[in-house]
C-alpha positions in Angstrom: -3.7 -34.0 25.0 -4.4 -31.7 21.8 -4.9 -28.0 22.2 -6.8 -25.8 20.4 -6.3 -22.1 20.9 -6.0 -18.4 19.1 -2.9 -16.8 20.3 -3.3 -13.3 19.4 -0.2 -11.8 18.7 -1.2 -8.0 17.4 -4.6 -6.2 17.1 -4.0 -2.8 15.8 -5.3 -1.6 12.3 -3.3 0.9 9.9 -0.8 1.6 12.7 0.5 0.1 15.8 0.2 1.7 19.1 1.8 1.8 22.3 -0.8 -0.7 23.6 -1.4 -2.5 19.8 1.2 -4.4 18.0 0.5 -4.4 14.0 -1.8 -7.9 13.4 -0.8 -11.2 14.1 -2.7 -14.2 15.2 -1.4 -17.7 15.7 -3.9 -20.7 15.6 -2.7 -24.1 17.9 -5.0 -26.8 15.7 -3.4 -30.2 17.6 -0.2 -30.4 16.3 -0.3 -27.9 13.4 0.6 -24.5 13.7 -1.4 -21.9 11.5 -0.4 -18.3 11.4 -2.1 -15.5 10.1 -1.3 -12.1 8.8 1.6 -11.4 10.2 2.3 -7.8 10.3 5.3 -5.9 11.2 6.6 -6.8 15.0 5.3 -10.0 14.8 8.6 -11.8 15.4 9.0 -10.4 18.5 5.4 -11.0 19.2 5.7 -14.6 18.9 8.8 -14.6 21.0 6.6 -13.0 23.7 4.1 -15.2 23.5 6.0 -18.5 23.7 5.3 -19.6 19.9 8.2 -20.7 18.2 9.0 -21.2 14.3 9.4 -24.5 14.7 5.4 -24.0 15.7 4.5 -23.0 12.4 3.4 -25.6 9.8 1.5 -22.6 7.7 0.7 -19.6 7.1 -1.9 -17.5 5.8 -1.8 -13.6 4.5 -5.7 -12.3 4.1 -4.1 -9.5 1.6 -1.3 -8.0 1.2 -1.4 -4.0 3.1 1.9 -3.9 5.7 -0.2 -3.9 9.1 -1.1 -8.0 7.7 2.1 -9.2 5.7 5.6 -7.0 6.3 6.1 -9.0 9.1 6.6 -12.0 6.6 10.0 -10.9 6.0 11.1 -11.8 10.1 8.8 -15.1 10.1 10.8 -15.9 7.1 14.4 -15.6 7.9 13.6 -16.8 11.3 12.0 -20.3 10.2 15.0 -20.8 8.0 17.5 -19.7 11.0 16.0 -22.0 13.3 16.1 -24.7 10.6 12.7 -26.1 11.1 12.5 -29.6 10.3 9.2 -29.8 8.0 7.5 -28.2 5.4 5.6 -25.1 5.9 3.2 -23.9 3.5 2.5 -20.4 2.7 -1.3 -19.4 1.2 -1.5 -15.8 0.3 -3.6 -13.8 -3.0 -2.6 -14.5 -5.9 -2.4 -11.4 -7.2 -0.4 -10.3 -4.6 2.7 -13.2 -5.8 5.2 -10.4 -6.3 4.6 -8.8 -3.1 5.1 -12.1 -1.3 8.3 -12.8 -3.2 9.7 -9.1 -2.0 9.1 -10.0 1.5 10.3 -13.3 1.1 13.5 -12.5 -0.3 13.9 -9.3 1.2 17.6 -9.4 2.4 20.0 -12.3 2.0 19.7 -14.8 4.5 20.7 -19.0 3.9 17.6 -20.8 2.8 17.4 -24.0 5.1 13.9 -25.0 5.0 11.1 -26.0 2.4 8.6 -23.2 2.1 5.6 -24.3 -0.2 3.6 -21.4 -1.6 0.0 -22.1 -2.3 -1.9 -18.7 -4.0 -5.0 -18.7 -4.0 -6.9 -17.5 -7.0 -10.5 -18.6 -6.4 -12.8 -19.6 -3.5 -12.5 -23.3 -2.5 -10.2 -26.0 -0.9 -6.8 -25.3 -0.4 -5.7 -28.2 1.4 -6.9 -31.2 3.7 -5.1 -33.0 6.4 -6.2 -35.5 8.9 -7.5 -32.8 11.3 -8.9 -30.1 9.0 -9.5 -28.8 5.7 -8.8 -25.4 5.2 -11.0 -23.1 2.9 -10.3 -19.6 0.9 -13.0 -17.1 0.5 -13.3 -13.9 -1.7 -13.8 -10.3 0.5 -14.5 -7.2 -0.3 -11.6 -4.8 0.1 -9.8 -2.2 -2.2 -7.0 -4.5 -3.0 -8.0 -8.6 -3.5 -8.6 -10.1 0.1 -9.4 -13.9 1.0 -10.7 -15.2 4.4 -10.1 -18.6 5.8 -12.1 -21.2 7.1 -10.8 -24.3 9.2 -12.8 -27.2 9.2 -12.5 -30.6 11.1 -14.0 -33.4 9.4 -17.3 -34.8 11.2 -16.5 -37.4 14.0 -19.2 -40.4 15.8 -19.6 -40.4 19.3 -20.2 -43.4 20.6 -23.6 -44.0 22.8 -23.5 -46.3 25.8 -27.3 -47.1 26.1 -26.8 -48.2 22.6 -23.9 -51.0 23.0 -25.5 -52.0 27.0 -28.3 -52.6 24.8 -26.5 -54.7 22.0 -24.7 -56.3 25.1 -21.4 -54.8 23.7 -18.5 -54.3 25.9 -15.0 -54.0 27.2 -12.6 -54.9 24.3 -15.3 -55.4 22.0 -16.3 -51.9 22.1 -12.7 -50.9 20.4 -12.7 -53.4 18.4 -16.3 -52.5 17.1 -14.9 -48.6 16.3 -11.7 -49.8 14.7 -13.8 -52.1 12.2 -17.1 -50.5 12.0 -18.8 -53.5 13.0 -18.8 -56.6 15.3 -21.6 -59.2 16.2 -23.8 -57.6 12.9 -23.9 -54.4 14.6 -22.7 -51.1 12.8 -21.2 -48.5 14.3 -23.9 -46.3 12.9 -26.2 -48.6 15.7 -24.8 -47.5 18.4 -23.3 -43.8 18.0 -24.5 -40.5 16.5 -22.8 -38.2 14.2 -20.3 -35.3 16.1 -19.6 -32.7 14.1 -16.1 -31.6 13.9 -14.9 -27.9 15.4 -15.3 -25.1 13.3 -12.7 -22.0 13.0 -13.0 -18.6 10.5 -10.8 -16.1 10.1 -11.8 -13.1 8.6 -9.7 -9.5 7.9 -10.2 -6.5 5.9 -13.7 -6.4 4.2 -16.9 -4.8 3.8 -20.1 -7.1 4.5 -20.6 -9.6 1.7 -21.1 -13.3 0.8 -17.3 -14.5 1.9 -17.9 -13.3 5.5 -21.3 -15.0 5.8 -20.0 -18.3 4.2 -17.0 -18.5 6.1 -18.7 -17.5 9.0 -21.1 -19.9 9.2 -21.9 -22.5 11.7 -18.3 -21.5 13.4 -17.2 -21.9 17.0 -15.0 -19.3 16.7 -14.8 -16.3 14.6 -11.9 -13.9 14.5 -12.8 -10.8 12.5 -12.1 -7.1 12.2 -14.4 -4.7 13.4 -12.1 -1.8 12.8 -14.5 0.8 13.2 -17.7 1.8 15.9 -21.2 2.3 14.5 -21.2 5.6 14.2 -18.2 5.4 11.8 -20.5 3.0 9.6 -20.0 5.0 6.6 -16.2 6.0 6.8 -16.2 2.0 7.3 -17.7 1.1 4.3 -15.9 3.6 2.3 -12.2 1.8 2.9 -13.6 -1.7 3.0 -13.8 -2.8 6.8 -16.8 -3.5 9.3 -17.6 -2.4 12.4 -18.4 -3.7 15.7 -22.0 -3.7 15.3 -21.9 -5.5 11.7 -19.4 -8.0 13.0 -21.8 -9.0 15.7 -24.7 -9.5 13.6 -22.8 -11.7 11.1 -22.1 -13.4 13.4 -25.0 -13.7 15.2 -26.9 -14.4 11.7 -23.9 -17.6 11.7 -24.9 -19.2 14.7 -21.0 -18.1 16.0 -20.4 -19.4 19.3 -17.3 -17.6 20.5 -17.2 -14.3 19.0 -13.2 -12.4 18.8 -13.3 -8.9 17.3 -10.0 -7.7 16.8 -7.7 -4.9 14.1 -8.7 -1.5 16.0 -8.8 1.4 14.8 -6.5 3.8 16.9 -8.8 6.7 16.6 -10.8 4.9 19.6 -9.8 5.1 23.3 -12.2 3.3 25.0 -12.1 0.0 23.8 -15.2 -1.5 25.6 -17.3 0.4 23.4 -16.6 -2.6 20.6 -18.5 -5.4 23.4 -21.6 -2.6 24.3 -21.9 -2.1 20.1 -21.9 -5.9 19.5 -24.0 -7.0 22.0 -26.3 -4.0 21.4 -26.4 -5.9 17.9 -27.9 -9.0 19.7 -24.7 -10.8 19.7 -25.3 -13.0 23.0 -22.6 -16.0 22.9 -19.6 -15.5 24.5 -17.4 -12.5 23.8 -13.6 -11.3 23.5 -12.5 -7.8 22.3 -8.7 -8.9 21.7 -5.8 -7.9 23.8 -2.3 -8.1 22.2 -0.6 -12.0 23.7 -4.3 -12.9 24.9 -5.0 -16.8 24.6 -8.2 -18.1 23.5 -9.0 -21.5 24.0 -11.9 -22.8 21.4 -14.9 -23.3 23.1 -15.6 -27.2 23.7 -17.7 -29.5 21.6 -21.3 -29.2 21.8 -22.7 -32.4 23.2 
């Protein structure tokens, strides 16, 4: 059976805390692993959390500031010490190639695996497998920034008042999937369109076109609401969001499962994040992100 599931692996902003490993976020997508932003600790963080590097099948740096990327250097050396058997491709900002290469080579270690880098210098495509396609988008942040975007391509689901009234069944009803049609009836007749699960993931930026495009339609959305309302202008002023703008995004998206995450440590109370974003009319369902929480993607909509 496939699983789909965020495993959050660190949720602190600029600096970790005792409670708050540096970012980290690992996406189960069947059997692809994709992991994001991995700051410093995350390594240990995956060990924790039961993910292993033979897991990982990519992996994606939103930008490059340390609390999202000097945990590459770990993931790294770890993937090639374990000797994973398959590719793993590596999307980061293009601008940001020499950083990637520092952290990639950042002591010597025995290179055992193929590792793929894939910049990204422009919204679009990156790749497309069976499953999903995954999508860069441009942020707004003080040093170049892209979001992601998983998408699963658009299924049918098949209708049985439709074939009981074509007088389709038992093998025939396979058959009739596998070949599109059987008896001059389409499988267009007899099923509707289900459209495939949507995921975003969306770091460092102040509120503009990416977030809302990537955003859109999603079932979940992982994004940074670094800062409180009240901090609204400190939050624009260092590219971020906060809890309030977040929630409206997505609310504006049609989000179903909202995940607000990368916390600012000046805040204690942590609940405070839920009462802003649901004071900001936010009403699907909710998760302010604990450090090793799992979160399952919600379930197709019928």
């Amino acid at each position: 059976m496939s699983v789909r599931e965020l495993v959050v692996l660190g949720t602190a902003s600029q600096v970790p805390t005792r409670h708050r490993n540096h970012n980290g976020y690992f996406l189960r997508w069947d059997a692809d692993g994709i992991l994001f932003d991995p700051g410093e600790g995350t390594q240990r963080q995956m060990l924790r959390a039961g993910v292993a590097a033979h897991d990982i099948n990519r992996i994606c740096v939103t930008h490059f500031h340390g609390d999202h990327s000097l945990g590459l250097a770990g993931v790294i050396q770890r993937i090639n010490l374990d000797r994973v058997p398959h590719e793993i491709t590596a999307h980061y900002p293009g601008s940001g190639r020499k950083f990637f290469e520092r952290l990639r080579y950042a002591t010597a270690y025995r290179e055992t695996v193929s590792l793929t880098e894939g910049p990204v210098t422009a919204d679009g495509v990156l790749a497309e497998t069976p499953s999903y396609r995954i999508e860069a988008r441009r942020l707004s942040h003080p040093v170049e920034s892209y979001g992601y975007r998983i998408t699963e391509p658009d299924g049918r689901r098949i209708l049985p008042e439709r074939l009981a009234a074509h007088g389709i069944t038992g093998p025939d009803v396979g058959r009739l999937q596998r070949e599109g049609v059987f008896g001059g009836v389409t499988l267009q007749q007899v099923s509707e369109v289900r459209r495939g699960q949507r995921f975003a993931f969306v770091m460092d930026t102040r509120l503009c076109d990416g977030v809302h495009a990537l955003a859109e339609g999603c079932d979940m959305l992982v994004i940074e609401s670094t800062f409180l309302d009240q901090d609204e202008q400190l939050a624009l002023d260092h590219g971020h969001l906060t809890a309030g703008q977040a929630a409206r995004a997505a609310r504006d998206a049609g989000v179903r499962h909202l995940v607000l995450t990368h916390f600012s440590q000046r805040y204690t109370d942590a609940g405070e994040f839920e009462r802003q974003a649901r004071a900001a009319g936010f009403d699907g369902e909710l998760t302010v992100a604990t450090d090793l929480l799992r979160v399952p993607l919600p379930k197709r909509t019928p």
